[in-house]
N, C-alpha and C positions, 0 to 999 in steps of 0.2 A: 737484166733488171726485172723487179717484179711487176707481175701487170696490176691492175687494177682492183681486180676479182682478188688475186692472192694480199694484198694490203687489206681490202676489206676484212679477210678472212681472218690476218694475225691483228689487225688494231686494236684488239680487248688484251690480247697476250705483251706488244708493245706498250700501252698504257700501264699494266698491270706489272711491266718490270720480266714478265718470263721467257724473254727474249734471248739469246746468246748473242754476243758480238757479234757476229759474221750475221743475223740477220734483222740487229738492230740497225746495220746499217746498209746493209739494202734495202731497207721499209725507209730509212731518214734521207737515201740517195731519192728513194722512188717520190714520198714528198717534196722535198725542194724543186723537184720538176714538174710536178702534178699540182695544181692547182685546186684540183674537185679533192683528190684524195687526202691532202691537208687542211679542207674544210672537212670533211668528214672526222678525220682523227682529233683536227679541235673542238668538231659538235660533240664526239663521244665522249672524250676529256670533260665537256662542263657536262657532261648528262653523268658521268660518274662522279664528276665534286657535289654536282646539286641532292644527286643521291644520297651520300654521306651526310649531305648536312641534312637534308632531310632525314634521315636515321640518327642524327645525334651525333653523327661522328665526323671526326677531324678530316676536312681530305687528305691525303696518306703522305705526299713526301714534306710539305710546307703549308704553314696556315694561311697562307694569302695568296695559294696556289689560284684558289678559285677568281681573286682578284684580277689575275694576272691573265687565266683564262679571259673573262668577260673583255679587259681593257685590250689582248689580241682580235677580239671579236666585235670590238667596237661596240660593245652594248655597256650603258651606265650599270652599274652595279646595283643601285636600287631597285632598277627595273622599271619604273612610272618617267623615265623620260626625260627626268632633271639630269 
């Protein structure tokens, strides 16, 4: 299994799709067991949609990806608490 350190190190490359089989799912084994390390890969996920949209662009695989982030993370999607 990978540690901790080595997840950190691929979750921009996991996010980003440049993964191969064999180590998208030792990074998807290492989360399901890791509790810290699947909040991190969800915090990088919205800090990459929020990026996009702040640059004007679509996030990359689904347009309600960013949605779908936020409602996993429990935060309202407007942001002010409604």
């Amino acid at each position: 299994m990978l540690s901790c350190r080595e997840v950190a190190a691929r979750a921009s490359a996991l996010i980003d799709g440049e993964l191969g089989l064999a180590q998208r799912l030792r990074m998807r084994l290492h989360l399901a067991m890791c509790r810290g390390c699947a909040r991190f890969v969800a915090q990088l996920r919205l800090a990459t949609a929020l990026i996009a949209l702040a640059g004007g662009e679509e996030p990359g695989q689904d347009p309600s990806r960013l949605a779908a982030i936020l409602d996993r993370l429990g935060h309202p999607e407007g942001g002010d608490g409604t």
